[in-house]
C-alpha positions in Angstrom: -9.2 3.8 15.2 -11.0 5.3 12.6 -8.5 5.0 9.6 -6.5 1.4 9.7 -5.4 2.3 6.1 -3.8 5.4 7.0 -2.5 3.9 10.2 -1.1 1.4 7.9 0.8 4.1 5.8 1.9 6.0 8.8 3.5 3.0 10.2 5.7 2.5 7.0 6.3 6.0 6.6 7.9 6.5 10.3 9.6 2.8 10.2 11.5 4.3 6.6 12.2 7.5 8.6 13.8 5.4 11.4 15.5 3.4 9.2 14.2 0.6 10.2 14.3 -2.9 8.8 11.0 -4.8 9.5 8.0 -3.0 10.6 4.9 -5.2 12.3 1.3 -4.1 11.8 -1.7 -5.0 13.0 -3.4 -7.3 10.0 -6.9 -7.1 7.9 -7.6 -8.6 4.8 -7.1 -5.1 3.0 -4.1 -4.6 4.8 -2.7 -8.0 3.7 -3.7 -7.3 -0.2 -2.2 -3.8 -0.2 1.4 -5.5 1.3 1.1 -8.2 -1.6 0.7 -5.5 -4.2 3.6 -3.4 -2.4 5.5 -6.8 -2.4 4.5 -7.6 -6.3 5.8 -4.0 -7.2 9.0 -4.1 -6.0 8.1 -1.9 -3.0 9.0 -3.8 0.0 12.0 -6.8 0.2 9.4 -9.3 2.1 6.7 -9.8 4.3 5.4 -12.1 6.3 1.9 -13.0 8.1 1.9 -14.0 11.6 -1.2 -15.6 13.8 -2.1 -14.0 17.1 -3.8 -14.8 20.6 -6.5 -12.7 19.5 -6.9 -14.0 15.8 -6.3 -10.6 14.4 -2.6 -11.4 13.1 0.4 -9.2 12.6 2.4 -8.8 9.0 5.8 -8.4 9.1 7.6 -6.3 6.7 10.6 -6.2 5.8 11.7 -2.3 4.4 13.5 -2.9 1.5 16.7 0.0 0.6 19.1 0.6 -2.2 22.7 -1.0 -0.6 24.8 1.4 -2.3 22.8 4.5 -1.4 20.7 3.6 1.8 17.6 5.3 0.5 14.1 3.4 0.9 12.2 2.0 -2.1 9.3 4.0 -0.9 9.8 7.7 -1.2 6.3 8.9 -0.9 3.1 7.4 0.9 -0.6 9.6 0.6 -3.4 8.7 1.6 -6.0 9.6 -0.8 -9.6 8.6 0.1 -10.7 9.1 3.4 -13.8 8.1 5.7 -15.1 11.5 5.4 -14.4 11.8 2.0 -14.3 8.7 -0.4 -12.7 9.2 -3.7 -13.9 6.7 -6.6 -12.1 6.7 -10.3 -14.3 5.0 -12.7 -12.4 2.9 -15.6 -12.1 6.3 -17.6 -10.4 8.7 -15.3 -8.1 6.7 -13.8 -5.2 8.7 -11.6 -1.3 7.9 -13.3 1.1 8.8 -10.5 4.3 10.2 -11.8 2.9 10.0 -15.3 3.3 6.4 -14.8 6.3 5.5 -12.6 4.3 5.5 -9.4 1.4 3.2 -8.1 -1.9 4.2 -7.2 -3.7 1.0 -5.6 -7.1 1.0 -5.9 -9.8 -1.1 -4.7 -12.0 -2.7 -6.7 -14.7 -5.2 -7.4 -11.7 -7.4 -8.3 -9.7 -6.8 -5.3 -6.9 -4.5 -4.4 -5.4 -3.8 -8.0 -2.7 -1.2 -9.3 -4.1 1.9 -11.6 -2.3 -0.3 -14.7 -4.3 -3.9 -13.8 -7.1 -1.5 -13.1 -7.0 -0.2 -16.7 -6.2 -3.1 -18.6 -9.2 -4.9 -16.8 -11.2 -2.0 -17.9 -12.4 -1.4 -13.7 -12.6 1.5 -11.6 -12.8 1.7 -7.7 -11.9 3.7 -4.6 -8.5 4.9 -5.0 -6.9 4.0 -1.8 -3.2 5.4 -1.7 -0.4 6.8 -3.9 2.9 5.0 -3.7 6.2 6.0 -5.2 
């Protein structure tokens, strides 16, 4: 696999076309800080991490949707920087998704931040993924 990022996103974006409830991916430590910023922003209901027979680990997620409605939380996933194209924003040209109601999660010398804890910690980074 040359992309567990975007294998990440694809995996929530088919289990929110399915309509399904939990999702289980396989885990990595940026994989586990992107679902706790997912989780911090309201994005997800829950998740959960889970030790394997081959130490890798699995996270559980749990989809969250409106009760009324049915829709997901999630409406969009992108992918923005790639392996064969990295995309850095430096503390200046920070993306806003939405003009500010989506999340762009970014990774920085400070860890896997949102594009607002980016900018009030004055950081830039590699912009990972939109979200909204």
């Amino acid at each position: 696999m040359t992309d567990p990022i975007a294998d990440y996103l694809t995996r929530l974006r088919n289990a929110i076309k399915a309509k399904h409830r939990v999702v289980d991916i396989p885990a990595s430590n940026i994989k586990k800080e992107m679902t706790k910023v997912l989780h911090d922003k309201g994005y997800i209901l829950n998740y959960k991490f889970e030790e394997t027979t081959n130490h890798q680990g699995n996270i559980k997620i749990a989809l969250k949707y409106n009760p009324d409605s049915k829709k997901p939380a999630i409406f969009h996933l992108e992918r923005v920087s790639k392996p064969g194209l990295r995309k850095y924003a430096s503390a200046d040209s920070l993306p806003r998704v939405l003009n500010g109601l989506g999340v762009a999660i970014l990774s920085t010398s400070r860890g896997v931040i949102t594009d607002k804890e980016a900018r009030d910690m004055n950081v830039g980074g590699e912009v990972l993924c939109y979200i909204y």
